[in-house]
Kinemage of the C-alpha trace (Angstrom):
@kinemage 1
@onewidth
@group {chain A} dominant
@subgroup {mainchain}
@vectorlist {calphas} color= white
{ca unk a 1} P 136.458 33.225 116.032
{ca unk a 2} L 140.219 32.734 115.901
{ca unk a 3} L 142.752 35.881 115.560
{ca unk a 4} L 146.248 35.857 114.417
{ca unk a 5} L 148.741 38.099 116.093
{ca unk a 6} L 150.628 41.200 114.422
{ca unk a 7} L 153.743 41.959 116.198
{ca unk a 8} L 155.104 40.356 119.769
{ca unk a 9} L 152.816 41.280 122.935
{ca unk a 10} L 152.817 40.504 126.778
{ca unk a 11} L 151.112 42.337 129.481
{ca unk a 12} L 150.782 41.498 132.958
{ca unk a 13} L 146.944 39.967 132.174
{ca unk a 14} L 147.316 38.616 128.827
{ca unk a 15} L 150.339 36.802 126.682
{ca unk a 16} L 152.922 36.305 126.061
{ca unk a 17} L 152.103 36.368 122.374
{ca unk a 18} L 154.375 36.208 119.373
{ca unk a 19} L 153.685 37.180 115.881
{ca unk a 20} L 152.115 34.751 114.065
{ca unk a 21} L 150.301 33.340 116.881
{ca unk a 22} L 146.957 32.078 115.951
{ca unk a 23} L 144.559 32.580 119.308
{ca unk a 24} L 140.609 31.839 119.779
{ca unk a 25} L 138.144 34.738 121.850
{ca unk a 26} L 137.109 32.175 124.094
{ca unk a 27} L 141.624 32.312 125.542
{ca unk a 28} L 141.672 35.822 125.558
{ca unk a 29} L 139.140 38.964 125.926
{ca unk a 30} L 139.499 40.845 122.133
{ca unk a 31} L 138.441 43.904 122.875
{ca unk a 32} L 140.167 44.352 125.870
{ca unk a 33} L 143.620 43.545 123.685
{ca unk a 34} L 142.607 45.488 121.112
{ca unk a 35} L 142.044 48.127 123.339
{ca unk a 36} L 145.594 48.347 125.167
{ca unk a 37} L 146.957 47.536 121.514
{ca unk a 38} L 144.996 48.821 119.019
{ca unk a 39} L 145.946 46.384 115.818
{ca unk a 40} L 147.352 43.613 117.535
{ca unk a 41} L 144.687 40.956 116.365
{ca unk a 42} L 142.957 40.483 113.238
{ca unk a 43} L 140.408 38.073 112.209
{ca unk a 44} L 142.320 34.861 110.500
{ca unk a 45} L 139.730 35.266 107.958
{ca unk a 46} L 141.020 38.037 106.349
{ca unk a 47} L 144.982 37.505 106.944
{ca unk a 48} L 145.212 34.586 104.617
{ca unk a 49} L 148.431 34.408 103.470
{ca unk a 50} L 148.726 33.597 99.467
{ca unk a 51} L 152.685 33.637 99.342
{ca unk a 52} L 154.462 31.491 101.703
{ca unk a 53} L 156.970 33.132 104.200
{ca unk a 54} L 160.484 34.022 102.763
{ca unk a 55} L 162.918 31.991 103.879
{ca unk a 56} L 165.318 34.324 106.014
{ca unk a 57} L 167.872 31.178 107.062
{ca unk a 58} L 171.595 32.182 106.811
{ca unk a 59} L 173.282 30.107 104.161
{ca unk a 60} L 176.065 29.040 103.351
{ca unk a 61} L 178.721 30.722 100.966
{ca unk a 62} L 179.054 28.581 97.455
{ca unk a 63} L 182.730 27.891 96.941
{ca unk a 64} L 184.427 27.765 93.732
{ca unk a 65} L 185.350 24.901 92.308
{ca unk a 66} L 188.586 26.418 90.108
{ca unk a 67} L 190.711 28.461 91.534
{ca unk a 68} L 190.973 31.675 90.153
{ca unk a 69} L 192.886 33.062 87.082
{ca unk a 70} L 194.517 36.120 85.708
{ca unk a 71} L 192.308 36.163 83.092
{ca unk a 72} L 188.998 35.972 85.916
{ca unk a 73} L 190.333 38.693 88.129
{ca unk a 74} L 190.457 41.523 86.133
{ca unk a 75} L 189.909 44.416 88.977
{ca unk a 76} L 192.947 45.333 89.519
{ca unk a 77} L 194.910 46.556 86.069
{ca unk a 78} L 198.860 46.208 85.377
């Protein structure tokens, strides 16, 4: 069975692991992970993702094209 892993994890007899990670029972020993962090894996099965991952890139700014006007900038009055 293959698990995918919640949040970060490394111990000093398993991992490191980072979120996301997809792992198989015969690399690791479940229940002992499960025990020292109780959550950590879950069954790939049921962690299907229907929505892709948002897209948390910095981009850049979008310039404009005109420079601006009186009749644009009207935040500050007479």
């Amino acid at each position: 069975m293959k698990y995918e892993v919640q949040w970060d994890y490394v111990s000093g007899t398993a991992g490191p692991y980072c979120e996301g990670d997809i792992i198989s029972d015969s690399d690791v020993d479940v229940a002992w992970l499960q025990r020292d962090s109780p959550g950590v894996l879950v069954a790939v099965a049921k962690t299907r993702r229907q929505t892709p991952r948002r897209n948390r890139m910095a981009k850049p700014a979008e310039n404009r094209q005109e420079p601006i006007t009186k009749a644009d900038f009207k935040a500050v009055k007479d």
